[in-house]
C-alpha positions in Angstrom: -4.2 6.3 26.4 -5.7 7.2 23.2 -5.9 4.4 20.4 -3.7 5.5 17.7 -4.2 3.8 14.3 -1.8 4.0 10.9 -4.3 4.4 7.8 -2.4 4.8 4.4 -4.2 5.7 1.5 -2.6 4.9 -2.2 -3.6 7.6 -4.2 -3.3 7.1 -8.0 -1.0 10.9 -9.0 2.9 10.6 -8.6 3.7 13.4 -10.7 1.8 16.5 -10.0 3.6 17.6 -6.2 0.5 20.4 -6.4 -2.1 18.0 -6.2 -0.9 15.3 -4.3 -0.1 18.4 -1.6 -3.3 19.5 -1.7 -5.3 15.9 -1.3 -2.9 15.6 1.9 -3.6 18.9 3.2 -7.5 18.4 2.8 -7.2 15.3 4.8 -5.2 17.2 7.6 -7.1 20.3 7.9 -10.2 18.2 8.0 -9.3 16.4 10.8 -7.4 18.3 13.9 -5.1 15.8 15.5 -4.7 13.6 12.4 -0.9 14.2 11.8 0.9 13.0 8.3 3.8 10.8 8.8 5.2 10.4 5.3 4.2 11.0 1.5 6.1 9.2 -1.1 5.4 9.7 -4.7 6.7 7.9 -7.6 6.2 9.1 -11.1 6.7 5.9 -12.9 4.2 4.2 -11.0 1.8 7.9 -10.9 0.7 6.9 -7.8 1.7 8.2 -4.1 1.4 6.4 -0.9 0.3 8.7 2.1 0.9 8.0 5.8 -1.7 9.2 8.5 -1.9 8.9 12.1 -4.7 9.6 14.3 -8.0 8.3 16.3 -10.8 6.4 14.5 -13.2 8.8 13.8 -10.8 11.7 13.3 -9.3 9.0 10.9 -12.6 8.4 9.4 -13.1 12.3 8.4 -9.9 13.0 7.4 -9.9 9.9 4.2 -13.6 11.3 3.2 -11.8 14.8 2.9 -9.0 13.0 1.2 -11.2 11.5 -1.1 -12.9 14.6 -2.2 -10.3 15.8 -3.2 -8.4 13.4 -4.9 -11.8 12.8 -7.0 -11.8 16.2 -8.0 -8.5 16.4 -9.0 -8.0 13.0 -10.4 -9.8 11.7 -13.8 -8.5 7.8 -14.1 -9.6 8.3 -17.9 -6.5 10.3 -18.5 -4.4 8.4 -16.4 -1.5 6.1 -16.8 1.1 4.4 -14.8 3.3 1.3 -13.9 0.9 0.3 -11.3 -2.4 -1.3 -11.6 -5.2 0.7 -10.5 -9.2 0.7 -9.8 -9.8 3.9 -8.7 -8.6 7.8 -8.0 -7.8 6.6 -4.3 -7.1 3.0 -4.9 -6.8 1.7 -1.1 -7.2 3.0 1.9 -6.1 0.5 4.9 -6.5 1.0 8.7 -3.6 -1.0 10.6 -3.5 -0.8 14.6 -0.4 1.4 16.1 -1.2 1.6 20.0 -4.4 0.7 22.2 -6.4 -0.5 19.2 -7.2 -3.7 17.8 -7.8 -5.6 14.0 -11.7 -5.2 15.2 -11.5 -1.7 15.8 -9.8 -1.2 12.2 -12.1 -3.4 11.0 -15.2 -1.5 12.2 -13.6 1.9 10.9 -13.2 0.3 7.6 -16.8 -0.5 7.2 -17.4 3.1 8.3 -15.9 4.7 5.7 -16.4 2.6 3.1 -20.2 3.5 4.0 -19.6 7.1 4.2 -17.3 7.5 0.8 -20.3 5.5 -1.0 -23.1 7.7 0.2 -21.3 11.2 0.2 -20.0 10.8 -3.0 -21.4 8.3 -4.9 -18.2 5.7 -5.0 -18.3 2.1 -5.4 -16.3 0.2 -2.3 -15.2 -2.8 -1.7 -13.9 -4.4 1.7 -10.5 -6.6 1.7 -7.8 -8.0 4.2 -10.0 -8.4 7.5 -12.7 -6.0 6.3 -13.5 -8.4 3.7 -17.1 -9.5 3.0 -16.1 -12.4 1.8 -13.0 -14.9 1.2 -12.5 -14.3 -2.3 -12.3 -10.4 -1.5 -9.7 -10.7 1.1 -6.6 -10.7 -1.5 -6.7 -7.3 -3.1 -5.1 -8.7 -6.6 -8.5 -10.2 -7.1 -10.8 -6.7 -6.4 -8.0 -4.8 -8.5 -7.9 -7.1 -11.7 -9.1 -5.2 -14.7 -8.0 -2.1 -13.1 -10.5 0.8 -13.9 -10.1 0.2 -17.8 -12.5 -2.9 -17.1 -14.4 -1.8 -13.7 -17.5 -1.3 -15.8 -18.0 -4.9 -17.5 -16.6 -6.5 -14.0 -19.4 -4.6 -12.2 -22.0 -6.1 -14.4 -21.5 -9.6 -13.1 -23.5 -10.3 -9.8 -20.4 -11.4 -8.1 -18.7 -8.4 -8.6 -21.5 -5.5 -6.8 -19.3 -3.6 -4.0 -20.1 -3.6 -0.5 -21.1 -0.1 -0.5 -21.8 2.2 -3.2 -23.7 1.7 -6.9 -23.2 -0.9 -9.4 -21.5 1.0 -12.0 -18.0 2.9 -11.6 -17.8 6.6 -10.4 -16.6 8.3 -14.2 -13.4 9.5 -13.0 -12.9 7.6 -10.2 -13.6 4.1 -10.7 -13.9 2.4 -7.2 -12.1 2.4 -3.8 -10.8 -0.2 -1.6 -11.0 -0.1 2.2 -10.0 -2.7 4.7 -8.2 -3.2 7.6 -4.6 -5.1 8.2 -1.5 -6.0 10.1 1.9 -3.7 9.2 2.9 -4.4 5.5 6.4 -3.4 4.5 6.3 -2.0 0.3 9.7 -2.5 -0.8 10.9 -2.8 -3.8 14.0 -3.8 -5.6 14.9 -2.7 -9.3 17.6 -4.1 -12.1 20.0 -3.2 -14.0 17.4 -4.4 -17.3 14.9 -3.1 -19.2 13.6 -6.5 -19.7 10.2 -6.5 -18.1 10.0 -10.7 -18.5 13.1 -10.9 -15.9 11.5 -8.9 -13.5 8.2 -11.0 -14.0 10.0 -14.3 -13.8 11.8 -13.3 -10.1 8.5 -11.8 -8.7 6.6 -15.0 -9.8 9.4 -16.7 -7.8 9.3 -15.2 -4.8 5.3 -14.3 -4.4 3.3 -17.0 -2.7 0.7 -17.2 -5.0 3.2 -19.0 -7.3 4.7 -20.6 -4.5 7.1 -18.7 -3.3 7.3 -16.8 0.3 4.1 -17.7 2.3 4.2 -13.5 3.3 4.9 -11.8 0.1 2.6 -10.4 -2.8 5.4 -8.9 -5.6 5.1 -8.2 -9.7 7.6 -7.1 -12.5 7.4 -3.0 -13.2 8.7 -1.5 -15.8 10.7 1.8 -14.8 10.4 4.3 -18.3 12.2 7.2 -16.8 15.0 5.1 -15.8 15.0 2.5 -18.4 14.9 -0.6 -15.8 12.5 -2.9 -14.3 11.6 -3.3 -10.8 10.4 -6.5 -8.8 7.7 -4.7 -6.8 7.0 -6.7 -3.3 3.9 -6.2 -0.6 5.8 -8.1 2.4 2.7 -8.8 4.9 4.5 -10.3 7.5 8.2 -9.2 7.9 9.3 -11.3 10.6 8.2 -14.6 9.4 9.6 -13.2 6.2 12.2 -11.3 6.7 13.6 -8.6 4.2 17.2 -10.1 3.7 15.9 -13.2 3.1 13.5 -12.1 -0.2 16.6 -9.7 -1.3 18.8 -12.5 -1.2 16.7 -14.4 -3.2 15.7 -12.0 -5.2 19.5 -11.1 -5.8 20.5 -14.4 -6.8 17.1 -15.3 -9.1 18.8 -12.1 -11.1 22.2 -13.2 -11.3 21.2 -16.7 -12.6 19.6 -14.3 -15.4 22.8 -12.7 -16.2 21.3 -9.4 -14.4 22.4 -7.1 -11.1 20.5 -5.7 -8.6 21.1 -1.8 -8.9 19.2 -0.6 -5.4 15.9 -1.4 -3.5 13.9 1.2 -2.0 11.1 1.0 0.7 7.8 2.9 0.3 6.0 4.7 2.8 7.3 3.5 6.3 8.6 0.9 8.0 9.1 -0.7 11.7 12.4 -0.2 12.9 12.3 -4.2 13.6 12.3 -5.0 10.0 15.3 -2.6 9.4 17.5 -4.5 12.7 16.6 -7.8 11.2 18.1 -7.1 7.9 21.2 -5.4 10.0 21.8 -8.6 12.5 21.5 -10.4 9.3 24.3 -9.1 7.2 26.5 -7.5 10.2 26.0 -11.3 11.6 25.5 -9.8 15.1 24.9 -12.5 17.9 22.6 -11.0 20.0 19.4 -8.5 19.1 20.3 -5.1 18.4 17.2 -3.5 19.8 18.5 -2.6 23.1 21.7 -1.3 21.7 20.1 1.7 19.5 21.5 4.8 21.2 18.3 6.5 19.9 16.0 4.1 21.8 17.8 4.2 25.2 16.9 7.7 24.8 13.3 7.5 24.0 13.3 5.1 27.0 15.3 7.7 29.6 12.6 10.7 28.3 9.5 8.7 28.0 
């Protein structure tokens, strides 16, 4: 059985289709059997999230084509969006699917992150359970300063990546390659403008501020739609479930006067998550798993 392994880069364009078509198509055709699952793009943000699935080192040739082209057609010193950033492709995890383990992502991680610095010059830093270090593991703390302040961060000691020079690529500022469990992006926007409401229920609900042990979220601010969104990384779905953090985030916005308009999920998510949230609110008394026509049928042909 081969090993099959989810890697999903973040690359920082959301509003040219050309380009972000292009960097996925140079990962593809630079790797025979790596297949794209997904792309998402969102312009507010300017940044799309790519799904790939494939073996490790097919995996491993496929990003580096990836990020030669993104770094060619991405110049971080013209670029703005709602999301922080540090480089053209801001991270690229590995995450287990079938036959493979944390180690092997792990391993493929360091890999690449040697590979991108040598063939193209690009700082890299190692988080999640690719990280160096403790302090590298979250990747808030390799991101802050985005690539507006790469250069004076780089010049503390502290701060040198794991692979790569000391000072950022020009256009591309610096990568971030590691290796993790599932992680469901999912976000929720309001009916508000008012970026300080958003702020106040992500600071609520993220457990750096002592909220949900599993979940990483910020306040975005939505220009083309003229509302704010609680963005939210949820790392482990079922010890934190989806319904629970919209519930919570539903009711942080009413007590602020404020409705929830719609939440969307990025890239994609295990079925699991989706049944959890469906048992929750349909108030089902047994697990729906075995009663999805679609995977009796998987079953029966598999």
């Amino acid at each position: 059985m081969a090993a099959l392994i989810e890697c999903i880069p973040n690359v920082s364009e959301g509003r040219r289709e050309d380009v972000v078509a292009a960097i996925a198509t140079a990962a593809v055709s630079a790797a025979p059997g790596v297949v794209l699952l997904d792309r998402t793009s969102d312009a507010d943000h300017n940044r799309s999230v790519l799904t790939f699935l494939g073996e490790g080192e097919a995996l491993v040739s496929a990003m580096t084509a990836l990020v030669g082209a993104a770094l060619d057609a991405i110049d971080l010193r013209k670029h703005a969006g709602a999301h922080p950033r540090l480089g053209a492709v801001d991270v690229i995890p590995f995450v287990p699917v079938r036959g493979a383990t944390a180690a092997d992502c792990v391993a493929l991680a360091k890999t690449l992150g040697r590979t991108l610095a040598d063939r193209y010059q690009l700082p890299v830093y190692l988080y999640e359970d690719a990280a160096s270090r403790p302090d590298r593991e979250n990747l808030a703390n390799i991101r802050k300063g985005e690539f507006e302040g790469l250069a004076k961060k780089m010049e503390d000691p502290a701060w040198k990546p794991d692979f790569g020079p000391s000072t950022p690529h020009p256009s591309g500022g610096a990568s971030v390659v590691g290796a993790r469990a599932p992680l469901v992006a999912y976000n929720i926007n309001l009916a508000t403008a008012d970026l300080a409401v958003a702020d106040r229920i992500a600071k609520a609900i993220r457990h750096l501020s002592g909220g949900y042990r599993f979940v990483k979220a910020m306040g975005v601010k939505l220009e083309a739609r003229g509302q704010v969104q609680v963005s939210i990384n949820m790392t482990n779905f079922e010890k934190t479930p989806l319904h629970r953090v919209f519930e919570t985030v539903k009711s942080e916005a009413e007590r602020q006067g404020v409705a929830v308009v719609g939440s969307e999920i990025v890239g994609l998510v295990p079925q699991a998550a989706l049944l959890a949230a469906a048992g929750h609110y349909l108030r089902l008394e047994a697990d729906p798993g075995p009663q999805v026509l679609e995977n009796k049928l998987l079953e029966r042909l598999s």
